[in-house]
Structures are given as structure tokens and as C-alpha cells.
C-alpha positions as CSV (number, residue, x, y, z in Angstrom):
1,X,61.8,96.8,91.9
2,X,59.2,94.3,92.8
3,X,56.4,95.8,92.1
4,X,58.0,96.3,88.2
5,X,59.4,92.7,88.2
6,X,55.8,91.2,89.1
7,X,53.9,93.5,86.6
8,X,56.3,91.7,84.0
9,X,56.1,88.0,85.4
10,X,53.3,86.0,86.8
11,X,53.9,85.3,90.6
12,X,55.5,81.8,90.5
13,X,58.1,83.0,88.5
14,X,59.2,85.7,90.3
15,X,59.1,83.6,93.9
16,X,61.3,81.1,92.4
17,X,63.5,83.9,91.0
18,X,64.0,85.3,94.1
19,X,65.3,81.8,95.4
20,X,68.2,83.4,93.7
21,X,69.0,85.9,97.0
22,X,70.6,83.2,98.6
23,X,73.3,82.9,96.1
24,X,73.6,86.8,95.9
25,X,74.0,86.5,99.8
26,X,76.6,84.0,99.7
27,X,79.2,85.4,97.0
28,X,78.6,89.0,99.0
29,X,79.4,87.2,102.4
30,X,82.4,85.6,100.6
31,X,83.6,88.8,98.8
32,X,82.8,91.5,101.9
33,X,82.9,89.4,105.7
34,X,86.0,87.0,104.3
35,X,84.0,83.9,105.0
36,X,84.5,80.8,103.6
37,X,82.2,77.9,102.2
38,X,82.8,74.4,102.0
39,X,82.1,71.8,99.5
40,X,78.0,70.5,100.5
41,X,77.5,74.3,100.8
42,X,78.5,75.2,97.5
43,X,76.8,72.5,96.1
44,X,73.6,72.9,97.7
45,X,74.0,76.6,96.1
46,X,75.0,75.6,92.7
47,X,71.9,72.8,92.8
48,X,69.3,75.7,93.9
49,X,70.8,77.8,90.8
50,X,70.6,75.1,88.0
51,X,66.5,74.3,89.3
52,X,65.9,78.4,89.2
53,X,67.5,78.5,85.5
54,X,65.9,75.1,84.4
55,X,62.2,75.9,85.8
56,X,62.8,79.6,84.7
57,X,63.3,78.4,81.3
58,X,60.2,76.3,80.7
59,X,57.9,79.1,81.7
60,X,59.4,81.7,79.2
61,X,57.3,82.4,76.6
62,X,57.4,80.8,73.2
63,X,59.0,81.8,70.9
64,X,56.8,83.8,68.5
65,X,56.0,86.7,70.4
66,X,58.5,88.8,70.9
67,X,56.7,91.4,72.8
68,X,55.9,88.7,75.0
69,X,59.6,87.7,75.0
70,X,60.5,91.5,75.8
71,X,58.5,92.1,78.8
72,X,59.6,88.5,80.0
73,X,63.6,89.9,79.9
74,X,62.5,92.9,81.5
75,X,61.0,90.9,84.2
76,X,63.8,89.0,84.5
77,X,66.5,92.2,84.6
78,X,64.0,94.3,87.8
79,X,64.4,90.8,89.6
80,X,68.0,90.3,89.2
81,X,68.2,93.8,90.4
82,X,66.3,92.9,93.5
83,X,68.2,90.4,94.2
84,X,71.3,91.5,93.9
85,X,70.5,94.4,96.0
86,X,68.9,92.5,98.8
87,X,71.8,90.1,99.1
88,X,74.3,92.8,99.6
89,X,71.8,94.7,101.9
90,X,71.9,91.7,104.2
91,X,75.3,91.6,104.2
92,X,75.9,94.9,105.1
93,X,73.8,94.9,108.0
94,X,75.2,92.0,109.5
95,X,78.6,93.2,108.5
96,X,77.6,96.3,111.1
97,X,75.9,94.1,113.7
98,X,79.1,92.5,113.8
99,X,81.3,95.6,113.9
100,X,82.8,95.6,117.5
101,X,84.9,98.5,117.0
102,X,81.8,101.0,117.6
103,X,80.2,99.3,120.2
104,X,76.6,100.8,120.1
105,X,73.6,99.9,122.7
106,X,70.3,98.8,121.5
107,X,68.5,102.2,121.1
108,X,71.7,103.0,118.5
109,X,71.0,99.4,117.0
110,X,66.9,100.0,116.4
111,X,67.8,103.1,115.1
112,X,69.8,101.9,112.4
113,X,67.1,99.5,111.5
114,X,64.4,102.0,111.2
């Protein structure tokens, strides 16, 4: 999905776009491991979000081209995708690091990894 969100946006874009994993992290951590945030967390979050959606929308294209406008929402959709999947990635994996039920040895860990 990277490759197709950075063939649609210029590179700046995307990086600041995928600023956007930490959030994606956080609500998965919240929603999956149980944990909890408290109030400068969440609001370090929520100022991260309104920068990406301010900065994001001063480099949109104007409005006359709609082809333009097109390939920009398209951009936009591959990287939300990649983020959203990334986040929950992480979470996963440290959800299984965590597991202590099935105790396995580094070898089983590396494995996992790979």
C-alpha cells in the first residue's frame, strides 16, 4: 500500500500522513490489550491529528482539477489503509510478546518474526 499511496502523493504528504500510525496504534492498544490513557496522552494524540488534517489540507490540490483531486483521495484512502493496518499489526505482536500463557524460547520468538 505504499508504493500506491506514494505514486498518488508527493513524499511530504505521505510522511506526515503516516504520523497518523500512532493514533491507529493507540485506539488498537485501547480497544485489544485493555490499556488505558490519560489526559496529556490523549491530548498529545488529538494535537498530532488536528496538525496532520490541517497541513494535509493545504497541500490538496486546488480546486479545479478534479483529476488531480481524484488521485489525491486515492492517495489519501492506500495511506489510511497502511495505517490502519500497521497499527493493529503492532499491536498484535506485542499483544503475543506479551502472551505468558504459551511461554515460548527465543528461537519460537525469531521465528514468529520472520
Amino acid at each position: 500500500l505504499s508504493f500506491l499511496a506514494l505514486e498518488c502523493l508527493d513524499g511530504s504528504t505521505y510522511s506526515l500522513l503516516m504520523q497518523g500510525k500512532l493514533f491507529a496504534t493507540a485506539v488498537f492498544s485501547i480497544t485489544i490489550m485493555r490499556t488505558s490513557l490519560n489526559f496529556r496522552q490523549w491530548r498529545a494524540l488529538l494535537t498530532l491529528m488536528v496538525a496532520v488534517i490541517q497541513i494535509t489540507d493545504q497541500t490538496k490540490p486546488q480546486k479545479g482539477s478534479n483529476e488531480m483531486s481524484a488521485v489525491f483521495v486515492k492517495g489519501l484512502i492506500f495511506t489510511f489503509g497502511n495505517v490502519t493496518i500497521s497499527g493493529f499489526s503492532t499491536v498484535v505482536m506485542e499483544k503475543l510478546f506479551k502472551n505468558k500463557s504459551g511461554s515460548l524460547n527465543l528461537w519460537e520468538q525469531n521465528c514468529q518474526l520472520a
